[in-house]
C-alpha positions in Angstrom: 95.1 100.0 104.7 97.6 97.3 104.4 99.6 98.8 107.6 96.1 98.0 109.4 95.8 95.0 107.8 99.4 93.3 108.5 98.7 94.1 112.2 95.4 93.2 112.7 96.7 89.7 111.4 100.0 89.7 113.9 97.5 90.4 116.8 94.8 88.1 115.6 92.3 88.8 112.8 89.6 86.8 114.0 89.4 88.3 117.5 89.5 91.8 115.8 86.7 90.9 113.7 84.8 89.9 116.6 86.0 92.5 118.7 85.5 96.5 118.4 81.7 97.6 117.7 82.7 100.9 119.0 80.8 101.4 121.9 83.1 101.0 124.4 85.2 98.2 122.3 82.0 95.8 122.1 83.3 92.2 122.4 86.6 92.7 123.9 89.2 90.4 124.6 91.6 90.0 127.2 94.3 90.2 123.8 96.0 93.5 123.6 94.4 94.7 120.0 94.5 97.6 117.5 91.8 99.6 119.4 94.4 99.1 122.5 97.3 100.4 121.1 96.0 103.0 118.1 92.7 103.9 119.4 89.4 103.2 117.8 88.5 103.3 114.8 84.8 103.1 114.5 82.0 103.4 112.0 80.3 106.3 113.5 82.4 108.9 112.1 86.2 107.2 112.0 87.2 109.3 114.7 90.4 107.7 117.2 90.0 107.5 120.2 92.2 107.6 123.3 95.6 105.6 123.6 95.3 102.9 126.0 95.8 103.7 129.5 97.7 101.2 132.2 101.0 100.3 134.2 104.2 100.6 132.6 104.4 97.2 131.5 101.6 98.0 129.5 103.2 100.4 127.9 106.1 98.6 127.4 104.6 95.7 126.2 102.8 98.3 123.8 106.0 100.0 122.7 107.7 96.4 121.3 104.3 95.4 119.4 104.1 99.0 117.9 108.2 98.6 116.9 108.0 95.1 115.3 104.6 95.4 113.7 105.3 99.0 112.4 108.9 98.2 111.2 107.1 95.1 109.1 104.1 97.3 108.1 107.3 99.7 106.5 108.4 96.7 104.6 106.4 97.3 101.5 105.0 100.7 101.0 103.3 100.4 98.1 102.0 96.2 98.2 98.7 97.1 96.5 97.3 99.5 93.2 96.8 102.6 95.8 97.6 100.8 99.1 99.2 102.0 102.2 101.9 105.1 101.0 99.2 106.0 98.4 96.4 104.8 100.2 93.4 104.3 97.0 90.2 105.8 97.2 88.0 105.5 93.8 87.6 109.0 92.0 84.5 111.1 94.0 81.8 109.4 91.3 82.5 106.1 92.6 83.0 107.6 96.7 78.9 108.4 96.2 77.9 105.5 94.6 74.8 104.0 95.7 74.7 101.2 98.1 74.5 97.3 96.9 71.8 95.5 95.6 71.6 91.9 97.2 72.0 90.6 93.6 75.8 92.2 93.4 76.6 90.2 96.5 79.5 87.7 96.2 79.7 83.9 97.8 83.0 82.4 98.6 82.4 78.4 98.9 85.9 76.2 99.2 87.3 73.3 101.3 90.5 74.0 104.1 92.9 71.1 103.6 96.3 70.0 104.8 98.9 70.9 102.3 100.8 67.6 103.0 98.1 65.3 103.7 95.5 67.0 101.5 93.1 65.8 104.8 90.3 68.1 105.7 91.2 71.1 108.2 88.0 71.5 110.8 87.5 74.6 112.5 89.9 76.7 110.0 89.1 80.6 110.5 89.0 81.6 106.3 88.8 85.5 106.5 88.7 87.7 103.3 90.1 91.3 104.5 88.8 94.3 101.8 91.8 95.9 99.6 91.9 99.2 99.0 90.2 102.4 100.4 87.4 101.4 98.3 86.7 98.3 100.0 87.6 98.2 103.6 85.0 95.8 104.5 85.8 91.9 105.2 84.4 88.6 105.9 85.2 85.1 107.4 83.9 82.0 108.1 85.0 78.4 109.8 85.0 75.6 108.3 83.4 72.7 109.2 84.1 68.9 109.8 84.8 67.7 105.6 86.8 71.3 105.8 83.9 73.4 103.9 83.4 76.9 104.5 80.9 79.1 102.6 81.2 82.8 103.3 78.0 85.2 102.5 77.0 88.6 101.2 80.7 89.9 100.3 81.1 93.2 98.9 82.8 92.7 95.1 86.4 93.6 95.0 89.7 92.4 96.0 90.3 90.8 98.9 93.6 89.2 101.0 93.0 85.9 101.9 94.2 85.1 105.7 93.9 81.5 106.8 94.5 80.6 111.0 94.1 77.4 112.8 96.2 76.0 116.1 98.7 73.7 115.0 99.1 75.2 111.6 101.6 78.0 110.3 98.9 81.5 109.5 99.4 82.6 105.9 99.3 86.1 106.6 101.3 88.2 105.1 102.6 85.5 103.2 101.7 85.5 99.1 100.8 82.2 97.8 101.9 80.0 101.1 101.6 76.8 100.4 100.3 77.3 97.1 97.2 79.2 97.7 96.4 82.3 96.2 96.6 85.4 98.1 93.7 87.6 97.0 90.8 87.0 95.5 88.9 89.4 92.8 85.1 89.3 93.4 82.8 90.6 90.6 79.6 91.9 91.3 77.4 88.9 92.1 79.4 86.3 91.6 79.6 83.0 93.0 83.3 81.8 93.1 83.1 78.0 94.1 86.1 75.2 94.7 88.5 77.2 96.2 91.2 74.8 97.8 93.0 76.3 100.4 96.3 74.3 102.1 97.3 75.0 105.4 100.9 74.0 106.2 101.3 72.5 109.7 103.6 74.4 112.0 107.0 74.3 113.3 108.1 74.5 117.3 111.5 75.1 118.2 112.3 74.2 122.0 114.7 74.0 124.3 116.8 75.4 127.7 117.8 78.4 128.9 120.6 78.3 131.6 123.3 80.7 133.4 126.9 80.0 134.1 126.7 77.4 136.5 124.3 75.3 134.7 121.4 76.7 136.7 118.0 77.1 134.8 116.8 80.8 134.0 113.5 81.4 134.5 111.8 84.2 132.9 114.5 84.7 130.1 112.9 86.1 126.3 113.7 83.7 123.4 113.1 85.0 119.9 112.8 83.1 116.7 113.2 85.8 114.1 114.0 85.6 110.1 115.4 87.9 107.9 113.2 90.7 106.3 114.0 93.6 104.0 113.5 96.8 106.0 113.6 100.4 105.2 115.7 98.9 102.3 117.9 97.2 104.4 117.5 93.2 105.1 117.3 92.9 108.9 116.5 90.4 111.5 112.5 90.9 112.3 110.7 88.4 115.1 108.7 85.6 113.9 107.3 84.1 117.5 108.7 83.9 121.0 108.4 82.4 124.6 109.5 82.9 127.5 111.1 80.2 129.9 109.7 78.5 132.6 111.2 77.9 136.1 113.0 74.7 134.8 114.5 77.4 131.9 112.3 75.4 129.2 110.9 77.3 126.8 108.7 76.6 123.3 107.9 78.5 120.2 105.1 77.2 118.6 103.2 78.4 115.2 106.1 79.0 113.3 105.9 78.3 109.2 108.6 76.3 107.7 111.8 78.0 107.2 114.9 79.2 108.5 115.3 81.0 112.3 117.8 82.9 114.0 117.4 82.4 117.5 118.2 84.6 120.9 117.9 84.3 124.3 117.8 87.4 126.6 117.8 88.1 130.3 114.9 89.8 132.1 114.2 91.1 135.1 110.7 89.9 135.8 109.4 92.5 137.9 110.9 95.3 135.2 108.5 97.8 134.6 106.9 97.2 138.1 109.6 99.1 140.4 109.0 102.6 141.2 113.1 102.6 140.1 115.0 99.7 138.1 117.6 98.6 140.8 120.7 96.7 140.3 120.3 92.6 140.2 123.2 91.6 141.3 125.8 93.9 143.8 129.0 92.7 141.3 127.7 95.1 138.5 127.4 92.4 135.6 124.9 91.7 133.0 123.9 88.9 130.8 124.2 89.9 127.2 121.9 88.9 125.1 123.2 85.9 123.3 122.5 84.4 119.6 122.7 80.6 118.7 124.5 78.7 119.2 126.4 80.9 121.7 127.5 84.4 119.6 126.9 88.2 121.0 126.1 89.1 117.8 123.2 88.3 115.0 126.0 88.4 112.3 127.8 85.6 113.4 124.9 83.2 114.5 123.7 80.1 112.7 120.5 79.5 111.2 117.8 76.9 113.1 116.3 75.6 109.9 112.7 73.5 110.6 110.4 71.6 108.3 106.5 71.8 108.1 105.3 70.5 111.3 108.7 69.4 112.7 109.5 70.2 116.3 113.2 71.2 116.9 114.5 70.2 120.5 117.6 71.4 122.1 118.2 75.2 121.0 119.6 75.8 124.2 121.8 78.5 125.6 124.3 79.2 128.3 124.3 82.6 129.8 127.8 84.1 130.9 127.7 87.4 132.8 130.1 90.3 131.8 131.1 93.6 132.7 128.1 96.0 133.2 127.6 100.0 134.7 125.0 101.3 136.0 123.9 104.9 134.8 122.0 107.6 136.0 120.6 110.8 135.8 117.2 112.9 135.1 115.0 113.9 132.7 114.5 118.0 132.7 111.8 119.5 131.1 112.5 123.9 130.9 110.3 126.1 132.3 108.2 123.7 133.9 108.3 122.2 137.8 105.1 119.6 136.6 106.2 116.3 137.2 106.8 113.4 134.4 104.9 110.6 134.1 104.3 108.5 131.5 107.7 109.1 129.8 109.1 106.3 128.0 112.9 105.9 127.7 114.9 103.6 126.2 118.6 102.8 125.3 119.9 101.0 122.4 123.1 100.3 121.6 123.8 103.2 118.3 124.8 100.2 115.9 121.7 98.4 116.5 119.4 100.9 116.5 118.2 99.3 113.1 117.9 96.2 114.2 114.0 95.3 114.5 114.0 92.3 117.1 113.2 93.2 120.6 116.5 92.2 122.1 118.3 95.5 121.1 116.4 97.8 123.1 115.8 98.3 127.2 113.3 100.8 128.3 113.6 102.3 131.6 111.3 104.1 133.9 111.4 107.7 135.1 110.4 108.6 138.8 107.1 110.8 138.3 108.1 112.8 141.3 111.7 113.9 140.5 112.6 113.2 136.5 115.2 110.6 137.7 115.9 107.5 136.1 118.5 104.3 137.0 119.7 101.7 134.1 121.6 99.1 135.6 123.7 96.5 134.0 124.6 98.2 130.6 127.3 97.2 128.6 130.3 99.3 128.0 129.9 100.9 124.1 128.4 103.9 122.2 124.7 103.8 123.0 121.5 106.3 122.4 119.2 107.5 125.3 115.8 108.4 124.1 112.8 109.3 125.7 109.2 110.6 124.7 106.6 112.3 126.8 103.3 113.2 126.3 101.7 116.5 127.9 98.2 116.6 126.7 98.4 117.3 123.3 102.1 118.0 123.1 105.0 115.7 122.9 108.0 116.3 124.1 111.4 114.2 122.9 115.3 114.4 123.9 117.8 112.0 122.7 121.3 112.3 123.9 124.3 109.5 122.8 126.5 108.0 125.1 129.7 106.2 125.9 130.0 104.0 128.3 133.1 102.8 129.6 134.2 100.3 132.7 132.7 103.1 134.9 129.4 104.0 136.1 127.9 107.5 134.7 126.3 109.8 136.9 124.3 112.9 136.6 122.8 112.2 132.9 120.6 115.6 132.0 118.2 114.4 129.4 116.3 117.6 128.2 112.7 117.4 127.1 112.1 119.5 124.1 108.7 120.4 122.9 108.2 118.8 119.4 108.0 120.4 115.9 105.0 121.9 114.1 104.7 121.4 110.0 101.7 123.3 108.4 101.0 123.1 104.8 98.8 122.5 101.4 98.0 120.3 99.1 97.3 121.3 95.6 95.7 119.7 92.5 97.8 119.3 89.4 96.1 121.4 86.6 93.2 119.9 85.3 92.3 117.5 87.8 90.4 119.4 90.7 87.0 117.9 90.0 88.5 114.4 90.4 89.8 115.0 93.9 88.0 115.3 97.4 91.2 117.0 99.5 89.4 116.2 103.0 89.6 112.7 102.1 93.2 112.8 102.3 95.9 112.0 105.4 99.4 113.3 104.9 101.9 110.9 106.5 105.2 111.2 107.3 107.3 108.3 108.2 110.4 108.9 109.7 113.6 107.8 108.2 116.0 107.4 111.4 117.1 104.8 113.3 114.9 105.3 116.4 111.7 106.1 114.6 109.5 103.1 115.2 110.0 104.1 119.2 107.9 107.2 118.1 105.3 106.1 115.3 104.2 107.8 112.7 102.9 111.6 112.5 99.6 112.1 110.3 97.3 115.2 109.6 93.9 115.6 108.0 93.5 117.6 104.7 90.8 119.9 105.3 88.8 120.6 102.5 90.8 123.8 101.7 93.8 121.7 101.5 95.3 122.9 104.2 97.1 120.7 106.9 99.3 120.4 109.7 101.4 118.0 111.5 102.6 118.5 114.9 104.7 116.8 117.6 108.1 115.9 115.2 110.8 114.8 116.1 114.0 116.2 114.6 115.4 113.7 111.7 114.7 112.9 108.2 110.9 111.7 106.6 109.4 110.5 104.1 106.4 111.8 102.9 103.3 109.6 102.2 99.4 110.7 101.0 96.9 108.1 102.4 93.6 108.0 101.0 93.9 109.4 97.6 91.4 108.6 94.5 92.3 105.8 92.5 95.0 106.6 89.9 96.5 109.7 91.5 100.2 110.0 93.2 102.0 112.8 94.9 103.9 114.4 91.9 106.0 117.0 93.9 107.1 117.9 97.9 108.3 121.4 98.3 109.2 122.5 101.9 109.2 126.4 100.8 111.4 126.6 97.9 113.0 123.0 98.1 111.9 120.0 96.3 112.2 116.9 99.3 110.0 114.3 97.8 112.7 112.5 96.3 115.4 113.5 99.1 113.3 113.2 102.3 111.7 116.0 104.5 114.6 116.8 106.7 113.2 118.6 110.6 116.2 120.4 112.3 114.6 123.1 115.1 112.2 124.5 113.5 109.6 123.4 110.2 108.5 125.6 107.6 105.6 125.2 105.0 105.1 121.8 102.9 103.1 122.4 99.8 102.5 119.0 97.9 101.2 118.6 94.6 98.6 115.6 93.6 98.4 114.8 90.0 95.1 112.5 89.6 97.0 111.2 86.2 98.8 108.5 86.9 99.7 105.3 84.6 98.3 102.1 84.9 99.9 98.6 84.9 97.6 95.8 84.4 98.9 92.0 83.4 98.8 88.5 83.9 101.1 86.0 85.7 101.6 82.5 83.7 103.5 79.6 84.8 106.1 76.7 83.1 102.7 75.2 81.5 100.8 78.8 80.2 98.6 78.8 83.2 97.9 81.5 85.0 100.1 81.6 88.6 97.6 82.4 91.2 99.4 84.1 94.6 102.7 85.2 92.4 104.4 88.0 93.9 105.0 91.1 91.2 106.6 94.0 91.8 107.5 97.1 89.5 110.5 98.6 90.0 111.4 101.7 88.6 114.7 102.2 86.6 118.3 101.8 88.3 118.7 105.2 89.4 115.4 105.9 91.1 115.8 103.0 93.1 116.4 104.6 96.2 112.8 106.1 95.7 110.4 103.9 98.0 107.6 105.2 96.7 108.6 104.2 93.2 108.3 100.6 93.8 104.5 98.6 93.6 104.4 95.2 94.7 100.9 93.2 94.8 100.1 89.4 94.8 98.5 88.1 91.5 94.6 86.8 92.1 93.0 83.3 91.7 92.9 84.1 87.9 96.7 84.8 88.0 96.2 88.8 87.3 97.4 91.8 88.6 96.5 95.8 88.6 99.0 98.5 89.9 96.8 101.8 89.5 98.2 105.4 90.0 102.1 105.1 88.7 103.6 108.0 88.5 105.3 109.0 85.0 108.5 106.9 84.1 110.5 103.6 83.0 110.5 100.5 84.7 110.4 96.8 85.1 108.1 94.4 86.3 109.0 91.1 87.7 106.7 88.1 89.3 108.3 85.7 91.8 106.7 82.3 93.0 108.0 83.1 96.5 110.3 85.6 98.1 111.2 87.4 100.9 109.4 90.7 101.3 111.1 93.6 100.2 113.7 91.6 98.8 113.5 93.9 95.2 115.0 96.3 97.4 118.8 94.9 97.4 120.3 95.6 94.3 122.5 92.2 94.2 118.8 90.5 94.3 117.4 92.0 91.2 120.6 91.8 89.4 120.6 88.1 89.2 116.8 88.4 87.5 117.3 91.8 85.6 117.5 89.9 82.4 113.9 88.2 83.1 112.0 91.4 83.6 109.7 92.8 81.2 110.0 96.8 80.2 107.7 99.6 80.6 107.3 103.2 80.0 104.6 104.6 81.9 102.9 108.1 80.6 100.1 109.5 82.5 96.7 108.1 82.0 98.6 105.1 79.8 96.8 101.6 80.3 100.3 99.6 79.6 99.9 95.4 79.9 101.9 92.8 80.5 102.5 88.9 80.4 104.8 87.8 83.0 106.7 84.6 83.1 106.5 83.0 86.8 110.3 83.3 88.6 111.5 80.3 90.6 113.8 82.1 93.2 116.9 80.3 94.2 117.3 79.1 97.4 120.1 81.3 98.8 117.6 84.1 97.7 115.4 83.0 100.8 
């Protein structure tokens, strides 16, 4: 659920709201939107639908939102009790409980105000998204000229509070921005009044892009970006962009207070429109991307720092050309004269095929007719060539790397091969059958490598034998998620035949094999309260259980969830095992994951030892986080 939610807030929550009523995407906005690039997801059934169909800047314009919102969404696996990698649903009494009375309804009544001004916001969108797979409804409302907003009718339960208005920094995703809580807890029927919500006014950072002899570059990508934990790892992820008009100006707008790393990157306007990508210039040279104030590489750039509702002028950057090839080749798939279209290709440099922001990457386009592709003005360097098609229901994949010298390569064979095929079961740990509805379940698995986000995620249903399968893999490492499981379960175990991978990762050579996973419906449960320097509870604290030093590498180990308006928290479904809970005012997401982070708060966290079905509590002291930790 929170995967959904953290991109239905990067694309616009309101407009989602507004938008798909299933029939034919009800509503519809000109915005690219999750029904766009995921399919629908409707009401009558949940069923997906088809992948948006268009021109391949569509689909390349798809391909970078699914990268950058699917690399955050991998940020924090487990954020909520049962969220995302464990995916909550309440044990099958609750799943056929009968429907609300009116009197169980909730209100939400509060006031939108500036957080430096403390003047009333107008026209706010206030937007409660449901928590959990036992409440994946939502609500909104706008407020009104004194700032009031009263939202109606809302389900009890927890909610994530996302806040939008031009001219002000969104909240999303953010715990406790400017002080606000971050979720809500609802009880049935009650009427929660006051709520003060501060919206922070925004940042803009501005300025010129031009080449090497001062002349302005129109059409070239600027990226504000901040750094983000990532698969572990703490990596440069886009914040906002622009592109730059034919004067070279450009302007980033909406961005929250903070610290940026900016680029500027050349691009061929009419990319994606060609039947083949054809050289720019006839002296083979590129423009490499280039970070500010003027390095090639994000390592050695310097940090744009902006205050709430500053604007930054002159961020501006000179382009100098350098050495480029051009390579060549075709894409083969055996035992088939069909032709290719729809592939999408891509090359990376290998060292930054980590590296989230979308300056890394350059897709190309195949020829439908013959399998032959063009990429003009690479850089010398080791590189990866990837490329994905879809047949139908089949997917095909080849990835070859590549090193390119001060010499153009010719005669590239990239070989389509069909993808791979994982069937297994889920079992019930002994005891807890009745407590489980298997065709509830998704198994996910997430994989681990570098060029994964180009490919997405591979899910299967659980039927209600507990069989599944999984089909169109990739060859490379996974991890293995279960969405949608009752309240209080975890995945206990991952064998692929005879080998234990949950710990380890599902490694896919050639060929699969059986994956047999066992649920355990008896998992621990952490409940607590977050208190601040005066004894108060801390609403929109950020705690996170960590499990002990060396199951740290475990992803699925670690729960992180933002504390309510009463300052409490709830992680649900832990499995067995020691750890330590911390709660931060702020902090970047996924920061827990760097061990040199939690080392300089190790002291402050408070033990556990979970046991299955164990109700443990705790009273957390609210962490100020230095500012080098941000």
């Amino acid at each position: 659920m929170t995967a959904v939610v953290r991109r239905v807030i990067r694309m616009g929550i309101v407009e989602i709201l507004a938008g798909c009523g299933s029939r034919r995407h009800r509503g519809r906005s000109a915005t690219l939107r999750w029904c766009d690039l995921f399919g629908c997801v409707n009401d009558n059934g949940g069923k997906r639908g088809r992948l948006v169909k268009g021109g391949p800047m569509v689909r390349i314009a798809s391909a970078w939102i699914v990268l950058a919102g699917f690399a955050v969404a991998q940020a924090q696996v487990n954020v909520q009790p049962g969220l995302s990698g464990r995916g909550a649903r309440a044990p099958q009494a609750e799943l056929e409980a009968p429907p609300l009375k009116d009197e169980d309804y909730c209100t939400v009544e509060g006031v939108v105000v500036d957080a430096r001004t403390q003047a009333p916001i107008r026209k706010a969108a206030v937007v409660l998204v449901g928590v959990g797979e036992a409440n994946r409804g939502g609500a909104g409302g706008i407020s009104d000229a004194s700032g009031r907003f009263v939202i109606g009718r809302v389900p009890p339960g927890r909610y994530q509070i996302s806040l939008q208005r031009n001219g002000y920094a969104s909240n999303s995703g953010r715990a406790g921005a400017a002080g606000n809580p971050a979720s809500l807890t609802l009880s049935p029927g009650e009427h929660l009044k006051g709520l003060v919500l501060r919206m922070t006014p925004a940042a803009v950072i501005s300025g010129r892009v031009v080449d090497e002899d001062g002349e302005p570059v129109a059409w070239a990508r600027v990226t504000a970006m901040q750094y983000r934990y990532l698969r572990g790892k703490r990596q440069l992820v886009p914040a906002g962009g622009a592109t730059t008009d034919d004067r070279g100006e450009y302007r980033i707008f909406g961005l929250a207070p903070g610290r940026y790393w900016v680029s500027a990157a050349w691009t061929d306007r009419e990319m994606g429109l060609r039947p083949l990508v054809r050289a720019r210039t006839p002296d083979r040279i590129a423009y490499p991307d280039i970070y500010y104030p003027g390095a090639l590489e994000p390592e050695q750039a310097a940090p744009v720092p902006v205050r709430a509702g500053e604007e930054r002028g002159g961020i501006d950057f000179r382009l100098w050309p350098a050495q480029a090839v051009t390579l060549s080749g075709r894409l083969v798939q055996p035992g088939s004269e069909r032709t290719v279209r729809g592939v999408m290709m891509m090359i990376a440099p290998r060292t930054r095929l980590d590296f989230v922001g979308p300056v890394s990457r350059r897709f190309a386009q195949v020829d439908p007719s013959t399998g032959r592709f063009t990429l003009t003005n690479v850089r010398p360097g080791s590189h990866v060539l990837t490329a994905v098609y879809r047949d139908g229901e089949n997917t095909l994949y080849a990835r070859q790397e590549i090193e390119v010298g001060a010499s153009d390569i010719e005669g590239i064979e990239l070989v389509l091969a069909p993808g791979i095929t994982v069937q297994g079961r889920v079992e019930i740990d002994k005891g807890g059958a009745d407590l489980v509805k298997l065709d509830e379940m998704r198994v996910l698995l997430q994989a681990e490598d570098q060029e994964a986000p180009f490919f997405g995620m591979s899910d299967g249903r659980v039927k209600a034998d507990g069989s599944f399968e999984l089909r169109n893999l990739s060859p490379g490492r996974y991890t293995i998620r279960l969405a949608r499981l009752p309240e209080g379960s975890y995945l206990k175990s991952a064998r692929l035949g005879d080998q234990e991978v949950l710990a380890s990762g599902l490694m896919l050579t050639s060929s699969g094999g059986f994956l047999t996973l066992m649920v355990s419906p008896f998992g621990g449960q952490v409940d607590g309260t977050v208190l601040d320097a005066e004894k108060k509870p801390a609403a929109g604290a950020t705690v996170v259980l960590v499990p002990e030093e060396n199951k740290r590498h475990r992803e699925d180990l670690f729960f992180q969830q933002t504390t309510d308006q009463n300052g409490r928290f709830s992680f649900r479904g832990v499995p067995p095992g020691d750890y330590q809970v911390f709660a931060w005012d702020k902090v970047e997401p996924g920061a827990w994951r760097d061990p040199a982070f939690l080392e300089r708060y190790e002291e402050d966290g408070v033990k556990l030892s979970v046991k299955g079905r164990s109700q443990e509590l705790a009273e957390l002291k609210l962490l100020r986080t230095e500012e080098t930790d941000l």
